[in-house]
ZAMARGU-4260 file (C-alpha; in steps of 0.2 Angstrom, whole numbers, plus 5000, padded with zeros to 4 digits):
<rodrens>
0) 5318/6727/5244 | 5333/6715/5241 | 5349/6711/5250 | 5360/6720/5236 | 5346/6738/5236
5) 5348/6738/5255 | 5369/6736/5254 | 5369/6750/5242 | 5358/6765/5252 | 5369/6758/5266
10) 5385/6762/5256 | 5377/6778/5248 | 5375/6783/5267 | 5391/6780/5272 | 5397/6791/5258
15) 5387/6805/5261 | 5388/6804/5279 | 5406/6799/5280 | 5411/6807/5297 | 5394/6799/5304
20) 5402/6784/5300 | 5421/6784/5305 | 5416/6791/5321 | 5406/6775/5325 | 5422/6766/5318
25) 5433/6776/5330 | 5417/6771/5345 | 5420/6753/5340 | 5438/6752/5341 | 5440/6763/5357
30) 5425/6749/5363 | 5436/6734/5359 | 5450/6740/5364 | 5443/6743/5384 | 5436/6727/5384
35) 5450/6717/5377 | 5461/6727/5389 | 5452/6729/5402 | 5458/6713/5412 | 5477/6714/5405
40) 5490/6720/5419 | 5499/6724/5429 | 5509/6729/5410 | 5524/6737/5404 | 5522/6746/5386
45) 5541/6744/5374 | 5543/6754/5360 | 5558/6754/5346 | 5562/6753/5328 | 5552/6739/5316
50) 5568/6739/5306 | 5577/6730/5320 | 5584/6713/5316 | 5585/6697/5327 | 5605/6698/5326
55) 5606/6715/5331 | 5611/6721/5349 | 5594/6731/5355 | 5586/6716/5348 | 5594/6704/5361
60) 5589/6717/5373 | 5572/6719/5370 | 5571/6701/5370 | 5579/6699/5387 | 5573/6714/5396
65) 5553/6707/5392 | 5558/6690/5397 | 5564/6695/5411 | 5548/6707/5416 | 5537/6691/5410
70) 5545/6681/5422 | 5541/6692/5436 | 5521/6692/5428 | 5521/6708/5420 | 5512/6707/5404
75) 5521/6715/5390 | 5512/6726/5378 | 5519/6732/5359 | 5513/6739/5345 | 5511/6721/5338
80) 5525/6726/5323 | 5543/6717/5318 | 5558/6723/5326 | 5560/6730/5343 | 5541/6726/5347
85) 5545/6707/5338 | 5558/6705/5350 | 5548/6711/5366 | 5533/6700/5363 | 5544/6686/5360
90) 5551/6688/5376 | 5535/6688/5384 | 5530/6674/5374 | 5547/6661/5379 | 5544/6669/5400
95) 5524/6661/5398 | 5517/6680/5403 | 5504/6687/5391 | 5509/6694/5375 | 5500/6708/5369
100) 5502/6717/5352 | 5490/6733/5346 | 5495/6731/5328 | 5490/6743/5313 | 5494/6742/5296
105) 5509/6753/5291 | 5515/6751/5274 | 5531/6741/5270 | 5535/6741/5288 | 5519/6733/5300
110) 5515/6717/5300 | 5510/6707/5314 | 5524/6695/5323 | 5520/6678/5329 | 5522/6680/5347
115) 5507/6687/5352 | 5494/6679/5365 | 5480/6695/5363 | 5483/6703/5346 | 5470/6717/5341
120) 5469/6727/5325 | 5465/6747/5326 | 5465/6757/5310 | 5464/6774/5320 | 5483/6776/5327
125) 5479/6790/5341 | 5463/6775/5346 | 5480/6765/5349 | 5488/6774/5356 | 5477/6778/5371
130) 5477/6758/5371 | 5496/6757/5374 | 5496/6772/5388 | 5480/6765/5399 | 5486/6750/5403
135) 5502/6752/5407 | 5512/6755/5420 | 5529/6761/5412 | 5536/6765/5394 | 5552/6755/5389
140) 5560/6765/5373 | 5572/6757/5364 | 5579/6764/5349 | 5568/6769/5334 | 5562/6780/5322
145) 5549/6795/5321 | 5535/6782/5326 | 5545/6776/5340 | 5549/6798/5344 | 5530/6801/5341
150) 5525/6791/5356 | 5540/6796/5366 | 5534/6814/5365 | 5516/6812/5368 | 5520/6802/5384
155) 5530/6818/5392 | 5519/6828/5383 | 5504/6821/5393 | 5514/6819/5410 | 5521/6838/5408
160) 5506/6845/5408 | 5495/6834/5422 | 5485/6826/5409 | 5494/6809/5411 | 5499/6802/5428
165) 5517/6802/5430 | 5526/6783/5425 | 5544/6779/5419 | 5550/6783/5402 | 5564/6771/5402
170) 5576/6775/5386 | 5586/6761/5384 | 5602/6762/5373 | 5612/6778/5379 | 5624/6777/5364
175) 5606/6781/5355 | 5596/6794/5368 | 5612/6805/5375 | 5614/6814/5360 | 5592/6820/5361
180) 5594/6823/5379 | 5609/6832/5378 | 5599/6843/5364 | 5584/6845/5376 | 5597/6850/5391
185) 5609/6862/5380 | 5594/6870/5368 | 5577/6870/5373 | 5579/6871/5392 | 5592/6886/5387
190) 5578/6894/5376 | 5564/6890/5388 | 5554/6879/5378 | 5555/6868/5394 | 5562/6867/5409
195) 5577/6859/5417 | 5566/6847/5429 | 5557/6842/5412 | 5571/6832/5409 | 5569/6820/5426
200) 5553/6812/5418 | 5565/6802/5409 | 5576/6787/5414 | 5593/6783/5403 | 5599/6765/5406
205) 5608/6754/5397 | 5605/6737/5404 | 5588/6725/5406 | 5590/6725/5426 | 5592/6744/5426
210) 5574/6743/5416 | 5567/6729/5430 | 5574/6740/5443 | 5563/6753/5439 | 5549/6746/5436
215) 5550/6737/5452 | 5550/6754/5462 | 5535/6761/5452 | 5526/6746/5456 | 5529/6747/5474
220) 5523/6765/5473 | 5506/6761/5463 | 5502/6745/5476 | 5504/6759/5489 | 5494/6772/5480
225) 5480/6758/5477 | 5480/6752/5492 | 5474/6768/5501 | 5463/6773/5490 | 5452/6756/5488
230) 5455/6751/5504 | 5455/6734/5500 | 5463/6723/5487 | 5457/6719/5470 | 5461/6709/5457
235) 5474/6718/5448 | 5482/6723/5465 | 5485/6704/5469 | 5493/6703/5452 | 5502/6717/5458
240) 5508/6711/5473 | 5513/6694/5468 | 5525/6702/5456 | 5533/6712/5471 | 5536/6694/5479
245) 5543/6686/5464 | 5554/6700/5464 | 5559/6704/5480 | 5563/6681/5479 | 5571/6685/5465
250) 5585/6697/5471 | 5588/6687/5488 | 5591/6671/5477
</rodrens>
């Protein structure tokens, strides 16, 4: 049998078996994505709108509020896109910290940026977004579109019902967020579709230290958490640990 008779009972497999197939896709990516990841953190996750522009304001914020994060030696983590995400790696890029973006092809609007140090391709978008949520240790939102909502809600989905660990959703841009929170607050807590402690899982700021702020408490609480239950440090704990320094240096500078 010939190279081209063996390609095509391979390809008349696939076809026949096609969910044989795209669960060892899903395998593989799920695969790639632990063991590219795997060393990468302590990281903070940003989320926001692919439409964003480099002159636009959340733009500069992004770009600010992951600069200053990478300075500290957080890595920063995105979905790899234009925009927001664009904005957040290239802050992480210019502070020297690792750059991460989890990219997938979205028509018209997904292409990969530049400032990526790890850049990794999934095709399956709930693959990536385990991939965005595992490694992280906070979710900064800035505003965006239903992609940008879809992972919003997923996170307080997972944390509201114990499936997730709780970490920070930080919204950033209250001009943007109020109007959903006062939605949330005024409606579905009045029709008990959630409750009124729901809203506390997430944080409304408006400026990058406000973010670095709170990421600096939730850090101080998973060194502590870490630290009692291994006992002893390891290597993502020192990573840890030296952030708290560089911090705590920082704000008595």
């Amino acid at each position: 049998m010939n190279s081209r008779d063996s390609l095509k009972i391979i390809e008349e497999l696939k076809l026949r078996q096609g969910d044989t197939w795209r669960v060892l896709k899903i395998m593989s990516e799920f695969v790639q994505g632990f063991d590219e990841l795997g060393q990468v953190g302590p990281a903070i996750t940003f989320f926001g709108s692919a439409r964003s522009r480099e002159k636009d304001r959340y733009y500069k914020l992004a770009y600010e509020t992951a600069y200053n994060l990478g300075q500290l030696g957080y890595t920063v983590i995105t979905g790899g896109g234009p925009g927001i995400m664009e904005a957040a790696n290239r802050g992480a890029y210019d502070s020297g910290a690792p750059s991460v973006g989890l990219n997938i092809e979205i028509p018209l609007e997904q292409h990969p940026n530049r400032y990526q140090t790890l850049s990794l391709k999934f095709d399956y978008f709930f693959v990536r977004k385990v991939m965005l949520i595992k490694y992280s240790l906070a979710y900064v939102i800035f505003p965006g579109g239903f992609g940008t909502f879809d992972e919003l809600f997923e996170a307080l989905t997972l944390i509201q019902t114990g499936k997730s660990y709780k970490f920070p959703l930080i919204l950033v841009g209250r001009e943007f967020w109020q109007g959903l929170l006062d939605y949330m607050d005024k409606t579905m807590v009045k029709f008990g579709t959630i409750d009124c402690e729901d809203l506390c899982l997430m944080n409304l700021v408006d400026t990058p230290q406000e973010v670095v702020d709170i990421i600096y408490e939730r850090s101080k609480e998973k060194y502590r958490f870490l630290e009692e239950y291994y006992g002893e440090r390891t290597p993502y704990m020192e990573k840890l640990k030296e952030i708290l320094k560089n911090h705590e240096a920082n704000s008595h500078s």
